[in-house]
N, C-alpha and C positions, 0 to 999 in steps of 0.2 A: 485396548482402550486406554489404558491407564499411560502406556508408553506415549501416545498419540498426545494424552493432555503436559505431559512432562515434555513433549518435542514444543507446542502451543506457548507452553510458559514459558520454557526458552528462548522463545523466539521475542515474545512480548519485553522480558527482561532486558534481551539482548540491544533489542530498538530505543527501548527507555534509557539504558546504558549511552549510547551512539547519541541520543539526543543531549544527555545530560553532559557529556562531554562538549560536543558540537556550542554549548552555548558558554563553557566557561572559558574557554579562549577569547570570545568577546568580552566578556566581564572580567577575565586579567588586562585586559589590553585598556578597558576603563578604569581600573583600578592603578595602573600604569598614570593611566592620563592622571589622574585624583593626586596622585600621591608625586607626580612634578611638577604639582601645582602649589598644594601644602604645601612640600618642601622647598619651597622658591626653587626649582632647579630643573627650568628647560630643556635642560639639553637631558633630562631622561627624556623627552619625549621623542628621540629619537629613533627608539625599539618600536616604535609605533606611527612612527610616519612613513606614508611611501617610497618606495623609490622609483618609483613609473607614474605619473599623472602628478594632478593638484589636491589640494583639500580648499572645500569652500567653508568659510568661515562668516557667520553673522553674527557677532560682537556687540555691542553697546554700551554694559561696564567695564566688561573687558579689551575691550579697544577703543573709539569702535572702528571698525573692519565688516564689508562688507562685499566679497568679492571671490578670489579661488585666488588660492598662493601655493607657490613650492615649497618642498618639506622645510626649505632653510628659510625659506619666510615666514613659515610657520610659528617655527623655533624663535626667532628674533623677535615677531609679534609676543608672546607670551613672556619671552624673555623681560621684552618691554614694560608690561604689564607690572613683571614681580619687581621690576626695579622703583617701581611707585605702589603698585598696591600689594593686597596679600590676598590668599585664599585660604579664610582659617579651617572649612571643614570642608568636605566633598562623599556624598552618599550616591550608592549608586540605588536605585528605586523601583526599576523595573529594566525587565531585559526582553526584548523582543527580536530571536534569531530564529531561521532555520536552520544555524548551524553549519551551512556549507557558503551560502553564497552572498548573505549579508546583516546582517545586525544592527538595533538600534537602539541605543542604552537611553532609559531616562536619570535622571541624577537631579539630586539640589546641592547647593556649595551657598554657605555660607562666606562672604568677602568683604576686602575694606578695597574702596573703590581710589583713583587715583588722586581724589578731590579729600581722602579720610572719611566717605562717609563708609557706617557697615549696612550694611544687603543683604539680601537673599535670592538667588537667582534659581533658574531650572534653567538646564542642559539638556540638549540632544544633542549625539555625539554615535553619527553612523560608522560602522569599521566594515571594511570588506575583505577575502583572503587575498594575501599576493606574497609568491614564495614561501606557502607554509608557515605563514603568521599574519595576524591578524592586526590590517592596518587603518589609521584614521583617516575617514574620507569627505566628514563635517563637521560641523561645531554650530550647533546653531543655540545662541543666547535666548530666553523668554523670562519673564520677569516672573515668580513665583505665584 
């Protein structure tokens, strides 16, 4: 008996393991986004942009953009952005993965818009896997 609840608890550990992994790859891969945003510096986010498909993006302070672009559109949109505004803080808030086949980060970021004013915005920022890392596949802006 006793052997049987030590195989049970292993088993339980092992899947909580598997899952607690499974979702911090999506929350580096936001934390990624956050932090080449802070940093006025775009082109990190290119550890995180596709290489097969688009990403749709729905923008307002930060663009606005409203549509599906390539990674390199991506890049230059936001590039755009830090060259007028800033992003002085980015939290990531909630994590909503299974872990294998997509993810949806909620986040707020603190900004100074391209007109100087400061905001506060909320993020959604879905990532799906492709090649064994975990890539961005939206951006979608809502107002806090």
């Amino acid at each position: 008996m006793k052997t049987w609840i030590v195989v049970v608890a292993a088993a339980v550990l092992s899947v909580a393991a598997s899952a607690d992994s499974g979702n911090e790859r999506p929350r580096e891969a936001a934390e990624t986004f956050g932090r080449a945003l802070t940093g006025s510096r775009a082109s990190l986010l290119r550890t995180i942009l596709p290489q097969q498909g688009k990403v749709r993006l729905s923008l307002v302070r930060l663009g606005p953009e409203h549509g599906t672009y390539a990674s390199g559109q991506v890049e230059a949109i936001f590039r755009d952005f830090l060259a007028a505004g800033a992003i002085r803080s980015f939290d990531v808030v909630r994590l909503e993965s299974d872990g294998q086949v997509s993810s949806l980060v909620h986040a707020k970021a603190a900004l100074v818009d391209r007109e100087g004013r400061a905001t506060r915005i909320a993020l959604h920022l879905a990532f799906q896997p492709e090649g064994g890392r975990w890539v961005l596949r939206e951006v979608k802006e809502a107002p806090e």
